[in-house]
N, C-alpha and C positions, 0 to 999 in steps of 0.2 A: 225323762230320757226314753228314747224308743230304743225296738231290738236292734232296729237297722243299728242307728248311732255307734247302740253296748256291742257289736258284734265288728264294725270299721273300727273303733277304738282297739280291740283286741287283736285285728287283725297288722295295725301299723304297731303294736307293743312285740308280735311274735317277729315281725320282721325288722324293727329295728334291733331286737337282741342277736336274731341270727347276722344279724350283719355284721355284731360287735363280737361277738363269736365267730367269726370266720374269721374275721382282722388279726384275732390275739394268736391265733392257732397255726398261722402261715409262719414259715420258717423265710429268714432273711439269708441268699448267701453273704458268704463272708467274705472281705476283701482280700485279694493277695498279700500275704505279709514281704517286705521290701526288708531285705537285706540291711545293717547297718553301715552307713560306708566308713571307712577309714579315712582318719584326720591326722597327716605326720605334721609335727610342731614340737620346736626345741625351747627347752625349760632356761629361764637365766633368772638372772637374778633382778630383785624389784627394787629399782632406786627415787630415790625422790629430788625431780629436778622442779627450777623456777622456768614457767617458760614465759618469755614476755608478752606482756597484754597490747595487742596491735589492735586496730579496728582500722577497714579499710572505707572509706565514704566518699561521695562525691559532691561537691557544691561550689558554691562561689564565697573567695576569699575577700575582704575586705579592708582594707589599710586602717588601722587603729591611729595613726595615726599620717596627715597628708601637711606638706611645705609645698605654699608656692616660690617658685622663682622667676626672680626678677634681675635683671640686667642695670647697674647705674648710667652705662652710656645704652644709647640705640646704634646696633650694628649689627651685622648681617652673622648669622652664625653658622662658622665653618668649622665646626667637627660637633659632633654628641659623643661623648665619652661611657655612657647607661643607656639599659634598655628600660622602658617603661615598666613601672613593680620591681624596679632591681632594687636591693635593699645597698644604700649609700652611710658613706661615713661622715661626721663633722668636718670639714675640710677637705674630700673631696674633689677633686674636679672631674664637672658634669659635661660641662662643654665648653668651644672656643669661639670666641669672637671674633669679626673681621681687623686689625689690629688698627688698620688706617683710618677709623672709624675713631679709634682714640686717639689717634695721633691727630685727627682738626680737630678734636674739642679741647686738646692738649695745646694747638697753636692757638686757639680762640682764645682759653684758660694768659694762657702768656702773652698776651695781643692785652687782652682786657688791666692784665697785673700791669704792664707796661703802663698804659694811661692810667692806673690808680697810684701807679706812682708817681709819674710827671703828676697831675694835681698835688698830690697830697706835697711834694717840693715844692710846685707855688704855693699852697696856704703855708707851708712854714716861712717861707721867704714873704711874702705878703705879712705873716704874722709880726717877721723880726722886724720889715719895717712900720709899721703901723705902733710897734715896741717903742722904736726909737724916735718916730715922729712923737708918739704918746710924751716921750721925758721931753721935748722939747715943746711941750705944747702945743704944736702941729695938729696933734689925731685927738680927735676924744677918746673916753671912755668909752663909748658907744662901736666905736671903730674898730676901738681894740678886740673889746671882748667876742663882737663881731667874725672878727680874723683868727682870734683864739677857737671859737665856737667850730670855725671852719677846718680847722687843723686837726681839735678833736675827734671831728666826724670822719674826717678820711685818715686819719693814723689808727683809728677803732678797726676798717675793714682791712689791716695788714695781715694780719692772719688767714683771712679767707682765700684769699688766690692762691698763697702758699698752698692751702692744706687742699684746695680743687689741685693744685700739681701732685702732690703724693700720693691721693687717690687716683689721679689718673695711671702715676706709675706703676701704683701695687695691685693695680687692677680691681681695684673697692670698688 
């Protein structure tokens, strides 16, 4: 190591200490001290409430459960009685039908029972006689059972036109 070096060495040692020494020795002012302010506030007493747990959010609701509906007749619907998402009861009514809309299918219903019962009076009347040709020997077996067979099958559908009329009246 040369003198130059040992002597620039010495000289950043004396000057960084004077610099850490000047730093420690400065005095810092001090800040204005601020006044306390006054807090008025009344004392009561600490109770213990429930308060209720609310949480407010926003999204989309979704039906747990969905019914379609359907119409037994086709007719033109003249009133809605709910609005779309209203929440409905068993029995209900949602909306109205055009009435005259049931009233032809009610004439057709009783147009159609009319001719099932004119037939079904000829196979009974057809059966009695084919009965009574039978005891006389007149009719075969074949006849008979024939006539019978036929009376069966349209005395079976009596109950159908009846029960299309009470549905049509009870609005089923």
């Amino acid at each position: 190591m040369s003198i130059r070096s040992t002597k620039r060495n010495v000289l950043f040692s004396l000057l960084a200490a004077a610099t850490t020494l000047g730093a420690c020795g400065e005095s810092h002012p001090e800040a204005p001290s601020v006044a306390p302010t006054q807090i008025r506030a009344r004392l009561g007493q600490a109770e213990l409430l429930e308060i209720p747990h609310q949480i407010e959010v926003q999204g989309t609701v979704e039906a747990s459960q969905v019914a379609a509906i359907s119409a037994r007749v086709m007719a033109m619907v003249t009133a809605v009685h709910v609005n779309g998402g209203e929440e409905v009861r068993h029995g209900q009514l949602l909306l109205e039908i055009d009435p005259q809309a049931s009233k032809g299918q009610l004439s057709q219903a009783q147009g159609a029972l009319s001719q099932a019962q004119a037939a079904l009076a000829l196979a009974e009347r057809n059966y009695e006689r084919f009965k009574a040709l039978a005891a006389e020997r007149a009719a075969s077996d074949l006849e008979v059972d024939m006539a019978r067979m036929q009376r069966a099958g349209l005395g079976r559908g009596r109950t159908g036109p009846r029960r299309c009329r009470l549905r049509l009246f009870n609005g089923c």
